[in-house]
N, C-alpha and C positions, 0 to 999 in steps of 0.2 A: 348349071345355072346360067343365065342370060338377064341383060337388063334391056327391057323394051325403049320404045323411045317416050314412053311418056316416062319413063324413069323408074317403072316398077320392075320388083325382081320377080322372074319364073326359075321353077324349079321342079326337074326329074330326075329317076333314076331308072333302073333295069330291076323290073321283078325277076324272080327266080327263074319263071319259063319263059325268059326273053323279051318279054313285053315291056315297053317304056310306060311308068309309069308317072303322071304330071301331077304335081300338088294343082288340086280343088281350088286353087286362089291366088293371085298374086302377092308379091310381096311388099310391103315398102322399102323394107333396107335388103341389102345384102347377108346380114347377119340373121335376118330372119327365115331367109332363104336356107340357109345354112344350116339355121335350127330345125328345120322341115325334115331338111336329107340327114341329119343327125339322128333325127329319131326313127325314122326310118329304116336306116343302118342300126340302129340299135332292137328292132323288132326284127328283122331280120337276125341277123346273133343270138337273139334269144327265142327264135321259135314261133315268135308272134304275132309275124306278117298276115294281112290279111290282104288281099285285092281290094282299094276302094269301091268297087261298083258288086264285091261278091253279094253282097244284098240285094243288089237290084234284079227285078224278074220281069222278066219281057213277056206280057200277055197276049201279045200279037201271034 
């Protein structure tokens, strides 16, 4: 987690095959940050991780 300068929080972590993956949105607080990479961590432990963009299909 990092806090920009306008004062909002970003937040990433490391998917399974190495790839960082960045929360979709900024934060306001830090604690929400927090709660981002929390659950995150907790899809992960249970199985449940998905890629944000596995849905996406590139028709090009």
């Amino acid at each position: 987690m990092r806090q920009d300068r306008s004062g909002k929080w970003t937040a990433s972590c490391l998917a399974p095959d190495g790839e960082r993956v960045r929360a979709p949105e900024t934060f306001e607080t830090k604690k929400d940050a927090e709660i981002w990479l929390s659950q995150g961590e907790a899809d992960l432990s249970r199985g449940d991780w998905r890629a944000p963009d596995a849905a996406a299909v590139d028709f090009r």
